[in-house]
N, C-alpha and C positions, 0 to 999 in steps of 0.2 A: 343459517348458512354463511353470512358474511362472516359471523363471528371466528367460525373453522375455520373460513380464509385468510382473517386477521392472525390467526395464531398460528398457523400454517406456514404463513409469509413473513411473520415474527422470530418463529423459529429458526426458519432458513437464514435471514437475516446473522441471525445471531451466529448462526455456525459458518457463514460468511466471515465475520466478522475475525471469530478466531481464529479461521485460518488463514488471515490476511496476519492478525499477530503471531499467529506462529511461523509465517513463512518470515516476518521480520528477524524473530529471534533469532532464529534458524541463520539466518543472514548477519546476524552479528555476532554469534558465536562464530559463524568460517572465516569474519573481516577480523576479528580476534583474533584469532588461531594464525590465518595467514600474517599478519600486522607482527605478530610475535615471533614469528618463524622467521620474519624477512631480519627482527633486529637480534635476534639471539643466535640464529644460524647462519648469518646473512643470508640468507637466501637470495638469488643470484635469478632464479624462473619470476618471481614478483614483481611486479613496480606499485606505487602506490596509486599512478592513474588506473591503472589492472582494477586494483581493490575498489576503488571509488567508481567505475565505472559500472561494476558486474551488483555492488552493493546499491548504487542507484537506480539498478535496470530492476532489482527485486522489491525494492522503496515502491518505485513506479510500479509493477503489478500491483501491489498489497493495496499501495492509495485506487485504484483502478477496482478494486475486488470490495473495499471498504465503500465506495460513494457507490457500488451496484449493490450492496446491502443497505445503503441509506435507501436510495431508492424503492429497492422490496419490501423496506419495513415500513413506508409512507404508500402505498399502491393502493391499499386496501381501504378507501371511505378516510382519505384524507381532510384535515380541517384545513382552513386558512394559513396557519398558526404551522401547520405540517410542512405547508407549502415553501413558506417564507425560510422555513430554518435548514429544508432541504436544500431551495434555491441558493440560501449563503453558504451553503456546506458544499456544494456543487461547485460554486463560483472560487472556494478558496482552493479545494483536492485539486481542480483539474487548472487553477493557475501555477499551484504547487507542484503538478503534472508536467506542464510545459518546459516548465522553467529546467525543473530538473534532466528534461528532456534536451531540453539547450546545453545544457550542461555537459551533459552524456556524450554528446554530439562532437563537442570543441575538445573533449579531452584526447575522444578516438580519431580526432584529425592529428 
């Protein structure tokens, strides 16, 4: 039984995973697009704090959706060893988190 939980929570994990990458990609093809649009049309509706702030609010979800997959994929009859690399994997996402959060913050004032 544990072992269907291990691969269950593996799983999920996993398809967490890629939709935190694809919601990235996804987010750099539109800061692309828009980024291109502003210098070859000028585009006049963009600013670049616009781009950087909507492109860091989607960064922020994904890193957010990424460390709840690390988590789900260590739940299941974690080792030591599991412990340690989620705890530094936690400690870097969610200062990675802040920061960027700060960031977000000062651009929209």
């Amino acid at each position: 039984m544990e072992h269907l939980a291990s691969q269950v929570a593996i799983s999920i994990s996993h398809a967490v995973e890629i939709t935190a990458s694809v919601i990235i990609g996804f987010a750099i093809l539109k800061v692309l697009y828009r980024y291109l649009s502003i210098l070859l049309f000028a585009a006049r509706n963009v600013s670049n704090e616009n781009l950087r702030t909507e492109f860091g609010s989607t960064v922020a979800v994904a890193l957010e959706l990424m460390l709840g997959a690390d988590v789900l994929a260590t739940a299941v009859a974690p080792s030591w060893n599991d412990i340690g690399q989620l705890a530094a994997i936690t400690i870097i996402r969610t200062a990675l988190n802040y920061f960027l959060g700060k960031e977000i913050k000062e651009i929209r004032q």
